[in-house]
C-alpha positions as CSV (number, residue, x, y, z in Angstrom):
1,X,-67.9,-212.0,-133.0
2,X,-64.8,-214.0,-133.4
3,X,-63.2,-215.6,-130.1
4,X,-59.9,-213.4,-130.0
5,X,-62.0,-210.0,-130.9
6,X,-64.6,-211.3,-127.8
7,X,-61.4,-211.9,-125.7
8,X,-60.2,-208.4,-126.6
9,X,-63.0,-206.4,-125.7
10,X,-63.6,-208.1,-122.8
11,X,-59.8,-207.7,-121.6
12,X,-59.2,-204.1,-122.7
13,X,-62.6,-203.3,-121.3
14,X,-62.3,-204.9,-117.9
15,X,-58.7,-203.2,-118.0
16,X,-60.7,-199.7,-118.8
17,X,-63.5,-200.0,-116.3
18,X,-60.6,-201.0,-113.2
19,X,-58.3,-198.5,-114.2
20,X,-61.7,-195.7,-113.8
21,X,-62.6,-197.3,-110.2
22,X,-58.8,-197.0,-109.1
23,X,-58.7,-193.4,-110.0
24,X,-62.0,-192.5,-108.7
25,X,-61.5,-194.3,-105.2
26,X,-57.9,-192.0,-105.3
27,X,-59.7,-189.1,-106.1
28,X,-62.7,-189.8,-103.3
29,X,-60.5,-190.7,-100.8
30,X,-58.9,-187.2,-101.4
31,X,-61.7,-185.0,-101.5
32,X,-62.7,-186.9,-98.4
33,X,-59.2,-185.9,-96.8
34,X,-59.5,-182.0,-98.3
35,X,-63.2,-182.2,-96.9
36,X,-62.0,-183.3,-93.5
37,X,-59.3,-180.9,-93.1
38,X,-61.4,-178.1,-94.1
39,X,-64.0,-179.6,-91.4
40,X,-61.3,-179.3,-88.6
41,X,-59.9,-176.0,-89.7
42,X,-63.0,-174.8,-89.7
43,X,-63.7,-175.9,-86.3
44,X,-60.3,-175.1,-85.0
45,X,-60.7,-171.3,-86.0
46,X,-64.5,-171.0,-84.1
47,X,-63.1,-172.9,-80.8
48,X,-59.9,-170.2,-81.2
49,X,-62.5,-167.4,-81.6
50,X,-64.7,-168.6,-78.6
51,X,-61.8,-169.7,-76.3
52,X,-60.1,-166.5,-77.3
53,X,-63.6,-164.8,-75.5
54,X,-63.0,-166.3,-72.5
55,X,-59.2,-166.3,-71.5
56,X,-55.5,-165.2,-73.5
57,X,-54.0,-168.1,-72.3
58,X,-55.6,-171.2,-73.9
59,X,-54.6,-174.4,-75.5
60,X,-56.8,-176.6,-78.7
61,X,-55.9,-179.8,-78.5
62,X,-57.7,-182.3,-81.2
63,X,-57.4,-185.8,-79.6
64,X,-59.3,-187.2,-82.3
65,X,-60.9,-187.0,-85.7
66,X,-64.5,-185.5,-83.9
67,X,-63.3,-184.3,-80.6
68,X,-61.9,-181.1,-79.2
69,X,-60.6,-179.9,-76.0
70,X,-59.9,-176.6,-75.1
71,X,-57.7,-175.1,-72.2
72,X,-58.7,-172.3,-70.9
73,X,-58.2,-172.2,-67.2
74,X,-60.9,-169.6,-67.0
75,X,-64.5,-169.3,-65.2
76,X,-67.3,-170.4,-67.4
77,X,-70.8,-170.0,-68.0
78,X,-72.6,-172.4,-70.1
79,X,-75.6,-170.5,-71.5
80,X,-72.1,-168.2,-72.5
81,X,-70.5,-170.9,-74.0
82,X,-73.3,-172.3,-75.9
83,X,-74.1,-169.4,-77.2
84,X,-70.7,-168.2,-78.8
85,X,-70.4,-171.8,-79.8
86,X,-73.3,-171.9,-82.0
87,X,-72.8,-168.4,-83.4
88,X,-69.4,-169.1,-84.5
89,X,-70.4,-172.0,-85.9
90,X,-73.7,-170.6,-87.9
91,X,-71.2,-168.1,-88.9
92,X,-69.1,-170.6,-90.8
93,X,-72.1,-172.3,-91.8
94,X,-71.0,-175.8,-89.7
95,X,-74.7,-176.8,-89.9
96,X,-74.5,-179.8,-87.1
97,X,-75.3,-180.8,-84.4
98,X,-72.4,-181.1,-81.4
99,X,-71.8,-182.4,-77.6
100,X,-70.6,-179.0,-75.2
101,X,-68.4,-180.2,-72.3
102,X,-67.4,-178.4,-69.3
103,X,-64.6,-180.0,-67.1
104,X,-62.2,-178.7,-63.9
105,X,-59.1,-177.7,-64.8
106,X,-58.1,-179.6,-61.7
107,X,-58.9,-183.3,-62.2
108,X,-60.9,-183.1,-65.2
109,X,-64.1,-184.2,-63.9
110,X,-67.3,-183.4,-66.2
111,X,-69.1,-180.8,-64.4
112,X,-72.0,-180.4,-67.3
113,X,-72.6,-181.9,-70.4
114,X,-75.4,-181.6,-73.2
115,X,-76.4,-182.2,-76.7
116,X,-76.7,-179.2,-78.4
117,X,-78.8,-179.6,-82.0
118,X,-77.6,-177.2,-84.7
119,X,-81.2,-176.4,-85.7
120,X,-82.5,-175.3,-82.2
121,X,-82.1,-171.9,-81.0
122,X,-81.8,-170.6,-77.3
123,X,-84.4,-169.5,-75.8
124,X,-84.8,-166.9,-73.1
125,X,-85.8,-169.6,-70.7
126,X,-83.1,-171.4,-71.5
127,X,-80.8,-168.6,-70.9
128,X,-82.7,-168.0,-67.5
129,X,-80.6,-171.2,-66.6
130,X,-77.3,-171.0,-67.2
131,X,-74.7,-171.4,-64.6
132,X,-71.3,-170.1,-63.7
133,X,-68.9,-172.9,-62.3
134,X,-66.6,-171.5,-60.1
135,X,-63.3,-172.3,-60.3
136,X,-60.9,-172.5,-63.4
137,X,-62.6,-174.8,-66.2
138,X,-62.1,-176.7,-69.9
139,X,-63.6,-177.4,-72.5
140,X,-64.8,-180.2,-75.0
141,X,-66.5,-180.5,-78.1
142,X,-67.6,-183.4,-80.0
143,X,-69.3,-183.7,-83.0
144,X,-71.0,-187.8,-83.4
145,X,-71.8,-187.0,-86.8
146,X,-68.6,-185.7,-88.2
147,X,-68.4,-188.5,-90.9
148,X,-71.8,-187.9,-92.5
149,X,-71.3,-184.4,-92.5
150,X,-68.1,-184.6,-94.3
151,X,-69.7,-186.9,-96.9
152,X,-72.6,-184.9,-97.6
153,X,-70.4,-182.0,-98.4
154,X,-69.1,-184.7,-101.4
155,X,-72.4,-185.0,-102.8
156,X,-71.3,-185.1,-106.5
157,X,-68.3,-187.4,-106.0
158,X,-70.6,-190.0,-104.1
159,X,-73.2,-189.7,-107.1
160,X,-70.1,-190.1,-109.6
161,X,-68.8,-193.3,-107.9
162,X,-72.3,-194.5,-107.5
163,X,-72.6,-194.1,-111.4
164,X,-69.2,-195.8,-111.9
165,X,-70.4,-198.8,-109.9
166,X,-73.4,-199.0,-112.1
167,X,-71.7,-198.6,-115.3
168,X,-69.2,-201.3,-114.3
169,X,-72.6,-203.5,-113.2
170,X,-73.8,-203.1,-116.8
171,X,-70.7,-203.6,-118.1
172,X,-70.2,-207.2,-116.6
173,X,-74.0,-207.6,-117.3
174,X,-73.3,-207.0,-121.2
175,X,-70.5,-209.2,-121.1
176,X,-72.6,-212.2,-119.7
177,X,-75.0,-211.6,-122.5
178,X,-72.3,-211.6,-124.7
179,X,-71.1,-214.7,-123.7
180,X,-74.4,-216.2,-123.9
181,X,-75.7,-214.9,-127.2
182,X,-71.9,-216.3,-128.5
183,X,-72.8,-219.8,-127.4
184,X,-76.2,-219.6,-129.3
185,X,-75.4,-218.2,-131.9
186,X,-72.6,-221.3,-132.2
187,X,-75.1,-223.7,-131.6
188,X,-77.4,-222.5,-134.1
189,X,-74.5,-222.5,-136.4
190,X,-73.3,-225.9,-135.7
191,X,-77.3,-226.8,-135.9
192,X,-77.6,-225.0,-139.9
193,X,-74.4,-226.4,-141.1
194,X,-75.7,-230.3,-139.6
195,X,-79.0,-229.8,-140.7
196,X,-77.8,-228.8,-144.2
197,X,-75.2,-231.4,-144.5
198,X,-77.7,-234.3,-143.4
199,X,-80.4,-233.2,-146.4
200,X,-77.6,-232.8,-148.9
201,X,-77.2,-236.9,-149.4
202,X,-81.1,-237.8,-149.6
203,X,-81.1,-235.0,-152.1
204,X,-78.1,-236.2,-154.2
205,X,-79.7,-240.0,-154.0
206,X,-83.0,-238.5,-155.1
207,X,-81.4,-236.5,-158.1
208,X,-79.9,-240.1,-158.9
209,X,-82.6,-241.8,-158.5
210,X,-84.6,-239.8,-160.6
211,X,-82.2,-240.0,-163.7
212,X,-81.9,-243.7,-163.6
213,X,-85.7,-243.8,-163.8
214,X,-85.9,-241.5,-166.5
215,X,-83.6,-243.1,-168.1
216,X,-85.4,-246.3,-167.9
217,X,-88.8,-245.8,-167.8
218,X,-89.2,-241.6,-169.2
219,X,-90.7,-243.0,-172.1
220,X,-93.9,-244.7,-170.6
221,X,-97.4,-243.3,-170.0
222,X,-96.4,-239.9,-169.5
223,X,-93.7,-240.6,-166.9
224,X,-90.9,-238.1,-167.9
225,X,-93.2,-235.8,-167.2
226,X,-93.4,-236.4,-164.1
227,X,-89.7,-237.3,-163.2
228,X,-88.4,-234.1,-165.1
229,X,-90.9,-232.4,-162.0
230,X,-88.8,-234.4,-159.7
231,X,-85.6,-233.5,-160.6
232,X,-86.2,-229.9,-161.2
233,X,-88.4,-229.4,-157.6
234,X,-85.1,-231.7,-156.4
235,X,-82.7,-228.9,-157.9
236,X,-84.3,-225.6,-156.4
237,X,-83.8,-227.5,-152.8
238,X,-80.6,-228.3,-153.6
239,X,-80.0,-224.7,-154.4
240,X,-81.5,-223.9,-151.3
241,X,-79.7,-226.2,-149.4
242,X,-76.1,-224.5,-150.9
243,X,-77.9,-220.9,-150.2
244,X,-78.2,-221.7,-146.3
245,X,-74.6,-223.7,-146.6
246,X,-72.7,-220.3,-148.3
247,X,-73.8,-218.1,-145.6
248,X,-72.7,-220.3,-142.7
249,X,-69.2,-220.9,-144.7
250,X,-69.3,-216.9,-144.8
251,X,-69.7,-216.5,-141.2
252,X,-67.1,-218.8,-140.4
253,X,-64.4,-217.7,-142.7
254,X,-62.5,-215.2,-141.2
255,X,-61.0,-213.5,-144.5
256,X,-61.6,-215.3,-148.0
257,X,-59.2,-216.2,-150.4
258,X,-58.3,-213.3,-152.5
259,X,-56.9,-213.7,-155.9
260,X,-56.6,-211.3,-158.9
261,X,-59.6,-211.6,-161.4
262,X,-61.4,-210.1,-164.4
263,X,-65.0,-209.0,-162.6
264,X,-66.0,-208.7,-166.5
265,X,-65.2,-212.4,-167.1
266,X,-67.1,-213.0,-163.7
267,X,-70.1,-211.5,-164.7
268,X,-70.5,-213.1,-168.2
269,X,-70.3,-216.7,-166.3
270,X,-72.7,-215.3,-163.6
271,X,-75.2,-214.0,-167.0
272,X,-74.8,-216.9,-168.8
273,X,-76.2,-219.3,-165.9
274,X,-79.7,-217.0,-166.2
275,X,-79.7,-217.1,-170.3
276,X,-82.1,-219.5,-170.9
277,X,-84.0,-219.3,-167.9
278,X,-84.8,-215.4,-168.8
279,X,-85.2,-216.4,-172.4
280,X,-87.9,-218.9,-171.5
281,X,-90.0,-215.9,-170.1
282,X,-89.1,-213.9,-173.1
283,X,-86.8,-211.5,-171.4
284,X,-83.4,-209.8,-171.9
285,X,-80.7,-209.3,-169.9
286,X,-77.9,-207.0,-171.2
287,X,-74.5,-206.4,-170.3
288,X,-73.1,-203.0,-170.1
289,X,-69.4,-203.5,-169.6
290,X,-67.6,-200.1,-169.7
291,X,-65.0,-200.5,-167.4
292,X,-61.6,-199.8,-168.4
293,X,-59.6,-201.4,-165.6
294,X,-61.6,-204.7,-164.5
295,X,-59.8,-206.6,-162.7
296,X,-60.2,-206.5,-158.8
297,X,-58.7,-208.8,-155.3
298,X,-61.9,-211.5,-154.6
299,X,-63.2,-214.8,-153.7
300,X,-64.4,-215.8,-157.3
301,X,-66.8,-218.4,-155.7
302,X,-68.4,-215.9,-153.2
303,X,-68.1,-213.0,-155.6
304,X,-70.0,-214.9,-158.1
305,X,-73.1,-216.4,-155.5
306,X,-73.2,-212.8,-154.7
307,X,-74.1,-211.8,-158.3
308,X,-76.1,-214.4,-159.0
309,X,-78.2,-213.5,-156.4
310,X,-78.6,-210.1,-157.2
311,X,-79.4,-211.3,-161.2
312,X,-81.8,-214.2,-159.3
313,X,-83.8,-211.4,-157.8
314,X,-84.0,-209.1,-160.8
315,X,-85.6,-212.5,-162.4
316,X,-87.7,-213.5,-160.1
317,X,-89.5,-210.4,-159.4
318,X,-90.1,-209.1,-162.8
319,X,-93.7,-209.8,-163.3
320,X,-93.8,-210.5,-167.1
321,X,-90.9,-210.4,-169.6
322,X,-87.5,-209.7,-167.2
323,X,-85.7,-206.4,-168.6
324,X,-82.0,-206.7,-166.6
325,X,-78.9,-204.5,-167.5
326,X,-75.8,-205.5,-165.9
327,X,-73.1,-202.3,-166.6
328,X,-70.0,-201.8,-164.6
329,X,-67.8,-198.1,-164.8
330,X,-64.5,-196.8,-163.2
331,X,-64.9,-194.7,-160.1
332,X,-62.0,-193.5,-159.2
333,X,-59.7,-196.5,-157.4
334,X,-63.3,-198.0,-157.5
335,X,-65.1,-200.4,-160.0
336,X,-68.8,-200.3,-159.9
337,X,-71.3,-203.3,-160.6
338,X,-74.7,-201.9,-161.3
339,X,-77.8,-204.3,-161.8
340,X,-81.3,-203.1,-162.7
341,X,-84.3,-204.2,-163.3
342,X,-88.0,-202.8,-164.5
343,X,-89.5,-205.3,-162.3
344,X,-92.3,-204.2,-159.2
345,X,-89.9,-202.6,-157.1
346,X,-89.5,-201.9,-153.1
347,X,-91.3,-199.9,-151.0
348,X,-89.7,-197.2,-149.3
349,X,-90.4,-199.2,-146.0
350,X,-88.7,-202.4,-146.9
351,X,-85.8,-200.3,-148.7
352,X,-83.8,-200.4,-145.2
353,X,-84.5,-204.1,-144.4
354,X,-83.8,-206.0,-147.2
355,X,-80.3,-206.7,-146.1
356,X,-81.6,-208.0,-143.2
357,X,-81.1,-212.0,-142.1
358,X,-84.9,-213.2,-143.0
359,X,-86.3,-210.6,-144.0
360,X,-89.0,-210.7,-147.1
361,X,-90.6,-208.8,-149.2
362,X,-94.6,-209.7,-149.4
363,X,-97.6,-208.4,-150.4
364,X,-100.6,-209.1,-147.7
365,X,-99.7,-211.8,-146.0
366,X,-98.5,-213.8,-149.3
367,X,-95.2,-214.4,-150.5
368,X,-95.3,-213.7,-153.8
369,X,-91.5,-215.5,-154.4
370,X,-90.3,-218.3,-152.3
371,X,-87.0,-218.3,-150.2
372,X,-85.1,-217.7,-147.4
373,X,-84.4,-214.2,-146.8
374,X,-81.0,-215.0,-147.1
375,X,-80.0,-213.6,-150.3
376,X,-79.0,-210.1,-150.0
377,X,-78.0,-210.9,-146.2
378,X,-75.4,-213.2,-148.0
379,X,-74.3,-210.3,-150.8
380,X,-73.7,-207.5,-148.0
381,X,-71.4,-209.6,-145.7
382,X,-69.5,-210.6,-149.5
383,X,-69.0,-207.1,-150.5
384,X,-68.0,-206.1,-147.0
385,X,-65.7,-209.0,-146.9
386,X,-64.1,-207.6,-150.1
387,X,-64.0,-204.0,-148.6
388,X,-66.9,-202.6,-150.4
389,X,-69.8,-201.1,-150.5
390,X,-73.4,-201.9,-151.4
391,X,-76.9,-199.4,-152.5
392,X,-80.1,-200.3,-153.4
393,X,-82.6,-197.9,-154.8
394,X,-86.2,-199.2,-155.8
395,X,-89.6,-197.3,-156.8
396,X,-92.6,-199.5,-156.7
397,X,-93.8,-200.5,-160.1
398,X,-91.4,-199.0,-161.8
399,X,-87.9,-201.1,-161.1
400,X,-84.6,-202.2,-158.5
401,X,-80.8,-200.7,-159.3
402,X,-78.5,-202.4,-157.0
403,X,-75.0,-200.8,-156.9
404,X,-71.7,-202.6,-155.6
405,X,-68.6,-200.4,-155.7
406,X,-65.5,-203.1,-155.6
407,X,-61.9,-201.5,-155.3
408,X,-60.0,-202.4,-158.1
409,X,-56.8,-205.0,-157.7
C-alpha cells in the first residue's frame, strides 16, 4: 500500500471510529439522564402514594440524586411504613434495596433507621415489632445503589459501547500491523532490488568473459562446448535476475507509462523471440490475429514481459512438440488476448493459485520446470495496471487457455 493511500485510511478511519465514540458517549450519557429521571419519577409517585396514606398535607423534597425526604407531620408506624414502602415499590417493579428513616418533625432528630433489602419480605414477627412514635414525624429514603441500578437498566447501551471500545482496540491494533508489515515489506523490497542489482555485474562480466574466451580459444579440445554451456546457463540467470527486477519495478511504479500501440505488432515481437526455441523442439506456435481494432493504451515493455511469460509457460510445459495459438478478437470496447496450449495442464486445485507470489506447480515433491513463481504474479498486477482482466482455464493432460481482455485505446 502506497504511503498517501496508508495515510488515508488511517486518517479517515481514526476520523470514523472518533466520530462513533462521540456519538455514543452523547447517546449514553442520555439514556443515562432518561434512565435517571424515570428512576426519580418513579420513586416520587410511590413516596406521593405512601405519604398520601399517612397525612393530606405533605411535602417530597429530593435533596439529592438518591435521597428523599418527606413531610408529613403525621404519627407513624414503621412496620406501616415499611410495608407500603415496599409494596409501592414491588408495584412499580423498583427492585432495590433502600434505607427507611423516621425523624421529628421538631428538630429532625433520627428516631429509627434501617436497611431494608428489596428481596426480603416481612414477616409476622417482624410486624410483632413495629412501633408508633408519638408525636408528628418525617420521613427519608435513600437508596446507596441508585447508580448501579440505573445502569443495569442500560444493559444493551453498556454492551454497545463496550463493543465500540473493542472495535476501536482492533482498529488501532490493525493499524500497528499495518505499519509494521509496510516497513517489511519495504525492507524486503529494498533487499530484492539490492540483491538483484549486485548479481547483475558478475553476470554481465561472466557473459564477457565467456565470449572473449570463445572467441579465443572455442576452437581447442572441445572448448566451445563447454563455453557455449556457460554463456547459455549465464543467460537463463540473467533472465532470472530481470524476472525478480520487473516485478519489484512493478510494485514500485505507481501508474506506467501509457502510450497508444498496435497489441498485434506486440505480439509478433513477443512470437518471434520463442521461434526458434519452439522450432528446436519441433513445435508450432500460431498466431490467430482477428482483431479488427488493435490498438490499445499500455506500457509496451511490461505489456510485452507479460506475454512473453504467458508464451514461456505454454513452452515450457508442453511435454513433447509445443502446440501454441496466439488469437486475439473484439469484445465489445474490449480486445482479447487468448494463449493456448496442448501441454499437461492444471489441476483444478492449483487453478486458483497460480497467480499467487511463489507459488508452483509440481508433481510429488519435484519441480518439473525451474523458476520463481513469479511469472503469472507479474502478468496479473500488468493487466490490472492496464485496467484489465485476466482467466485461466486448464484440464490436466489435455491443455492451458489463458485469456487477457485489454480495453481498446
Amino acid at each position: 500500500m502506497k504511503n498517501r493511500h496508508l495515510s488515508v485510511v488511517i486518517v479517515w478511519g481514526t476520523i470514523v471510529v472518533t466520530c462513533l465514540i462521540v456519538v455514543q458517549i452523547y447517546w449514553f450519557t442520555k439514556a443515562f439522564s432518561v434512565t435517571e429521571r424515570q428512576f426519580d419519577h418513579t420513586v416520587q409517585m410511590a413516596l406521593k402514594k405512601v405519604a398520601g396514606s399517612l397525612s393530606k398535607d405533605y411535602v417530597i423534597k429530593k435533596l439529592s440524586s438518591n435521597f428523599f425526604f418527606v413531610d408529613t407531620h403525621s404519627t407513624i408506624n414503621d412496620g406501616e411504613l415499611n410495608t407500603l414502602l415496599k409494596n409501592e415499590f414491588q408495584l412499580r417493579d423498583l427492585d432495590m434495596g433502600y434505607e427507611l428513616g423516621i425523624y421529628r418533625a421538631d428538630d429532625d432528630t433520627l428516631v429509627y433507621g434501617n436497611y431494608i433489602e428489596a428481596t426480603k419480605k416481612l414477616s409476622t414477627k417482624d410486624s410483632q415489632q413495629f412501633r408508633t412514635y408519638s408525636g408528628e414525624k418525617n420521613f427519608a429514603v435513600f437508596f446507596p445503589k441508585k447508580q448501579s441500578y440505573v445502569a443495569a437498566q442500560l444493559d444493551i447501551w453498556i454492551f454497545s459501547t463496550v463493543m465500540l471500545l473493542l472495535m476501536m482496540g482492533f482498529f488501532a491494533y490493525a493499524i500497528v500491523l499495518l505499519l509494521r508489515e509496510k516497513k517489511f515489506a519495504e525492507l524486503k523490497s529494498d533487499f530484492v532490488n539490492n540483491m538483484t542489482h549486485e548479481f547483475k555485474t558478475p553476470v554481465t562480466n561472466i557473459h564477457i568473459a565467456a565470449e572473449i574466451l570463445k572467441q579465443k580459444y572455442g576452437g581447442h579440445d572441445g572448448a566451445g562446448t563447454y563455453l557455449d554451456i556457460l554463456l547459455k546457463e549465464n543467460q537463463k540467470l540473467h533472465q532470472k535476475i530481470e524476472q525478480v527486477l520487473s516485478g519489484a519495478r512493478l510494485e514500485c511504479k505507481k501508474r506506467p507509462a501509457f502510450t497508444t500501440m498496435d497489441v498485434h505488432q506486440l505480439i509478433k515481437d513477443c512470437a518471434e523471440a520463442f521461434h526458434l526455441k519452439i522450432q528446436e523442439r519441433n513445435g508450432d506456435l500460431k498466431l490467430e490475429l482477428n482483431a479488427q481494432s488493435q490498438y490499445i493504451l499500455g506500457d509496451r515493455e511490461m505489456l510485452a514481459q507479460a506475454i512473453n511469460n504467458v508464451i514461456d509457460n505454454a513452452e515450457k510445459y508442453s511435454q513433447d512438440q509445443p502446440r501454441i495459438t496466439v488469437s486475439t478478437q473484439d469484445t465489445g470496447k474490449n480486445i482479447e488476448i487468448v494463449i493456448k496450449d496442448e501441454g499437461i495442464g492444471i489441476s483444478p486445485d492449483s487453478q486458483s493459485k497460480v497467480f499467487e507470489k511463489f507459488f508452483r506447480i509440481s508433481t510429488g515433491n519435484v519441480h518439473g520446470v525451474k523458476g520463481f513463481g513469479l511469472g503469472l504474479s507479474f502478468v496479473k498486477s500488468v493487466i490490472k495496471k492496464h485496467r484489465g482482466y485476466i482467466q485461466l482455464f486448464s484440464k490436466l493432460n489435455e491443455g492451458t487457455e489463458v485469456r487477457i481482455i485489454l480495453p481498446k485505446a
